[in-house]
C-alpha positions in Angstrom: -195.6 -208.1 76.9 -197.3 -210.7 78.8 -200.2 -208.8 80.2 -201.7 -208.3 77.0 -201.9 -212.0 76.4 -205.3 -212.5 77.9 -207.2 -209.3 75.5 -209.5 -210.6 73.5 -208.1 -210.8 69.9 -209.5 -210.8 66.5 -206.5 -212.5 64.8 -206.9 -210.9 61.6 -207.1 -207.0 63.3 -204.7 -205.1 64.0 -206.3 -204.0 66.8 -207.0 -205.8 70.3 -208.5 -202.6 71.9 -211.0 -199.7 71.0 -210.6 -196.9 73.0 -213.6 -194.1 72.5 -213.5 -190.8 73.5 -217.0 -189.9 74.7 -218.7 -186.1 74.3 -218.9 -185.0 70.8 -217.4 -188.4 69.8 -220.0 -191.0 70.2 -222.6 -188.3 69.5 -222.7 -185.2 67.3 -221.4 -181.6 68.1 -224.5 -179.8 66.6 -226.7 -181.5 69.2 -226.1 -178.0 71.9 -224.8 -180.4 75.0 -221.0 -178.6 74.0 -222.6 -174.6 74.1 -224.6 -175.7 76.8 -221.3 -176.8 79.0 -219.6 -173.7 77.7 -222.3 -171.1 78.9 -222.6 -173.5 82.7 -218.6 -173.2 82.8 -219.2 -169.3 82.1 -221.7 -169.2 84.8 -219.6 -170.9 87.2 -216.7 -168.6 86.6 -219.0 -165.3 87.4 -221.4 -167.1 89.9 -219.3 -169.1 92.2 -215.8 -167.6 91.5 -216.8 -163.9 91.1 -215.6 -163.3 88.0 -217.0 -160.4 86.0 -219.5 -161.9 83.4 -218.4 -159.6 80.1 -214.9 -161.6 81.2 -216.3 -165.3 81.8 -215.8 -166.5 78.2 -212.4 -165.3 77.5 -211.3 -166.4 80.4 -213.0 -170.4 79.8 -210.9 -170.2 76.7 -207.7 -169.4 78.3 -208.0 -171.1 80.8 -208.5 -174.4 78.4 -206.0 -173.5 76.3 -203.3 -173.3 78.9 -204.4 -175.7 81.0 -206.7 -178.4 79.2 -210.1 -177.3 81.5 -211.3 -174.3 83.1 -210.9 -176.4 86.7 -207.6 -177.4 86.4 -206.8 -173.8 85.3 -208.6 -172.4 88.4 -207.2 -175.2 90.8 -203.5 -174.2 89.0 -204.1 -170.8 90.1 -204.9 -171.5 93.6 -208.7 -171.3 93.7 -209.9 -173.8 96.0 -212.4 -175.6 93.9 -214.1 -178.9 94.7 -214.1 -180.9 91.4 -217.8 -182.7 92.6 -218.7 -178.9 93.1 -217.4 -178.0 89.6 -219.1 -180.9 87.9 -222.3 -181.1 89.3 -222.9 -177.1 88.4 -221.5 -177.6 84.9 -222.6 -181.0 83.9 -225.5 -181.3 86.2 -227.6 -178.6 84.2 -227.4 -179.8 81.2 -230.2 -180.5 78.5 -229.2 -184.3 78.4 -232.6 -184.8 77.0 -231.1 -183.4 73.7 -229.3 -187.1 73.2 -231.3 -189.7 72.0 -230.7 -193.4 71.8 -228.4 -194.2 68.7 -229.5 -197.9 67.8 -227.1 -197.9 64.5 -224.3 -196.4 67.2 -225.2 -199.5 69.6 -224.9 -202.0 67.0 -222.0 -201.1 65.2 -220.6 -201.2 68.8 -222.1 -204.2 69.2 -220.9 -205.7 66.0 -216.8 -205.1 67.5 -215.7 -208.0 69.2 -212.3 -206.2 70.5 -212.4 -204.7 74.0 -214.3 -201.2 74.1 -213.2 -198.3 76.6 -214.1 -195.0 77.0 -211.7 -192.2 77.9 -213.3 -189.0 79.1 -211.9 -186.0 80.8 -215.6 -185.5 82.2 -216.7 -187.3 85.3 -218.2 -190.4 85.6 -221.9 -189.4 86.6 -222.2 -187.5 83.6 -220.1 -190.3 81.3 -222.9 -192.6 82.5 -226.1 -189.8 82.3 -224.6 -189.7 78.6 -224.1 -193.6 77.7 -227.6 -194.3 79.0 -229.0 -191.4 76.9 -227.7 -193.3 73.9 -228.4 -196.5 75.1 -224.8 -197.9 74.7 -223.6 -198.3 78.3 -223.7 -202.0 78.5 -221.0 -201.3 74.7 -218.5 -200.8 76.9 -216.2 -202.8 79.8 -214.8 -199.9 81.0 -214.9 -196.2 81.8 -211.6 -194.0 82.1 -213.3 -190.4 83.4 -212.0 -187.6 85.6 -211.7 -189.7 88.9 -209.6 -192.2 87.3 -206.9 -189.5 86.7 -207.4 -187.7 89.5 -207.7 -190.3 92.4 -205.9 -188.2 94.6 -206.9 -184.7 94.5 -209.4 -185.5 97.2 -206.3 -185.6 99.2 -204.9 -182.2 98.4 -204.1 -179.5 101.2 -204.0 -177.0 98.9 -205.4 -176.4 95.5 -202.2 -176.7 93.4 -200.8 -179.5 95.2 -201.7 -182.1 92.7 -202.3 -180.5 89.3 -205.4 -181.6 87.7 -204.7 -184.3 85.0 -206.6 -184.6 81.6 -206.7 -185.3 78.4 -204.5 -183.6 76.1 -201.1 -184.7 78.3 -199.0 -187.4 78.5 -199.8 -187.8 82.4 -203.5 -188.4 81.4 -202.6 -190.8 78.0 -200.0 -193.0 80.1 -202.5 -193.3 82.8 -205.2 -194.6 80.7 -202.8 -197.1 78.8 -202.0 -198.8 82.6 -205.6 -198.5 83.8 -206.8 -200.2 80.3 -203.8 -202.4 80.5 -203.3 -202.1 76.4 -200.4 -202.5 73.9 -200.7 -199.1 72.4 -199.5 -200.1 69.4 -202.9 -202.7 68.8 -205.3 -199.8 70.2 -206.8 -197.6 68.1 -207.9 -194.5 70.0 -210.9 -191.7 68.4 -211.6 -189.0 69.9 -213.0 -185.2 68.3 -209.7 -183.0 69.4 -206.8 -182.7 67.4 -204.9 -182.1 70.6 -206.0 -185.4 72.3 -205.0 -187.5 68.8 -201.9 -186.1 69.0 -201.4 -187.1 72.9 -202.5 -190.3 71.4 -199.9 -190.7 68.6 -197.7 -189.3 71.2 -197.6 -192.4 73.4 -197.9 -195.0 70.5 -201.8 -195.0 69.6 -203.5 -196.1 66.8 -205.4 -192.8 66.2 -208.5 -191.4 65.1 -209.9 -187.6 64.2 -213.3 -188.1 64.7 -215.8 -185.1 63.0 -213.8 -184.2 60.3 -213.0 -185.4 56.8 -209.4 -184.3 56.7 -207.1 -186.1 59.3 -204.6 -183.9 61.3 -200.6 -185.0 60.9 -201.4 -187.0 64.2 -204.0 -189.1 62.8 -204.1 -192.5 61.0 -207.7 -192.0 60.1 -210.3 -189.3 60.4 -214.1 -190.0 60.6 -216.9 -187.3 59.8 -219.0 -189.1 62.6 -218.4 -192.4 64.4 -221.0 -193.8 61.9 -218.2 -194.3 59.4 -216.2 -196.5 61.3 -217.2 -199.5 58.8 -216.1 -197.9 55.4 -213.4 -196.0 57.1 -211.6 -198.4 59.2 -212.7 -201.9 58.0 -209.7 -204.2 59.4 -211.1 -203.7 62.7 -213.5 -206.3 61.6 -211.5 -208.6 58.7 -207.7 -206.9 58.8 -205.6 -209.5 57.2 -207.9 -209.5 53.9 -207.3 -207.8 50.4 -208.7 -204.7 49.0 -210.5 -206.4 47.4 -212.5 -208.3 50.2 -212.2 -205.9 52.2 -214.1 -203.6 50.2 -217.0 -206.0 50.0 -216.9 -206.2 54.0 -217.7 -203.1 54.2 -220.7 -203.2 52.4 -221.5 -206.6 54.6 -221.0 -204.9 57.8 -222.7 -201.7 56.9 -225.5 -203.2 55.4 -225.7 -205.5 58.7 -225.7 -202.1 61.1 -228.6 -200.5 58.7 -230.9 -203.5 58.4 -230.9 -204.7 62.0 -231.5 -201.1 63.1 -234.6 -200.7 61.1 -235.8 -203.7 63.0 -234.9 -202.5 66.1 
């Protein structure tokens, strides 16, 4: 595959690519940003599509479940909603001051020499608001959010004429390999839902279950936060090396994050 000949390669890795997942990924779930998008997305279901509020929840988790979001659900079932509309009610009220900069998150980041990528089902106003917060933005080449999937729903005559695409379907996964132009099978993908990783392994990823300490069937690896990436998931760094070595690069690397972030 020619067009992977250019990636930047760590000869030993496995991996030419790093593809992050973004909320509840590169920061934790106990933080309140997830109840806090879940009580907006309630409010937009009762305030801007009438919905009756003892209904809003249930509905949000229908309509995920089915459908992957509650927008995509609501566009699916012909309610004319404006995505910047959707977004900037749900995401634009959030408590973003809840992250805080992760200095051990930026340089373990910093410390990967493969291509980094996010891939978000959010859009790309809150991916950034989000990145800043943690102070990793500059981590990263590229973004893959909502408007990358969705380039032409702008165009739509009608709400159902082009189905919302996200994260957990194939549509979204394939379309994210082309944009990222990545061999699958050198890119490791992490991301918190056991639906996504399973997209993931679904279209030849390298895959990661990130905020638990049991893997999933779909998943190579599983993380309890991002943090763990060293110990976990060494050969990123040194992959061709022995058990042996590569137990002691773990200690290096990890030791390496931990001391430059107390001097940071």
């Amino acid at each position: 595959m020619d067009s992977f000949s250019n990636a930047r390669r760590d000869s030993s890795s496995p991996f030419d690519c790093i593809i992050f997942d973004l909320d509840e990924t590169l920061y934790s779930s106990k933080i309140g940003i997830g109840e806090a998008t879940k009580r907006n997305i309630d409010d937009f279901l009762v305030q801007k599509c009438g919905f009756p509020e003892t209904k809003a929840s249930t509905l949000r988790i229908e309509l995920f479940k089915t459908y992957g979001s509650s927008l995509a659900g609501l566009r699916a079932l012909g309610y004319d909603i404006d995505a910047d509309d959707y977004h900037g009610f749900v995401h634009g009220r959030l408590p973003y001051d809840l992250i805080n900069p992760d200095a051990k998150l930026q340089n373990l980041l910093r410390s990967i020499n493969q291509r980094k990528i996010i891939f978000t089902n959010s859009d790309r106003i809150h991916a950034t608001k989000v990145l800043d917060r943690l102070g990793i933005r500059d981590c990263f080449e590229e973004i893959i959010c909502f408007e990358t999937m969705n380039s032409n729903l702008s165009k739509s005559t009608r709400p159902d004429e082009f189905p919302v695409v996200l994260k957990p379907s194939v549509d979204a996964m394939k379309t994210a390999l082309d944009v990222a132009v990545v061999d699958p099978r050198r890119t490791l993908f992490l991301d918190d839902s056991v639906r996504n990783v399973a997209a993931g392994k679904a279209v030849g990823l390298r895959t990661v279950l990130v905020g638990k300490t049991v893997k999933s069937k779909e998943a190579d690896y599983a993380l309890e936060t991002v943090h763990n990436l060293v110990q976990v998931i060494p050969e990123i760094w040194f992959g061709g090396e022995d058990e042996k070595t590569l137990s002691r690069t773990r200690s290096e690397i990890d030791s390496l994050v931990t001391i430059t972030t107390v001097g940071a």
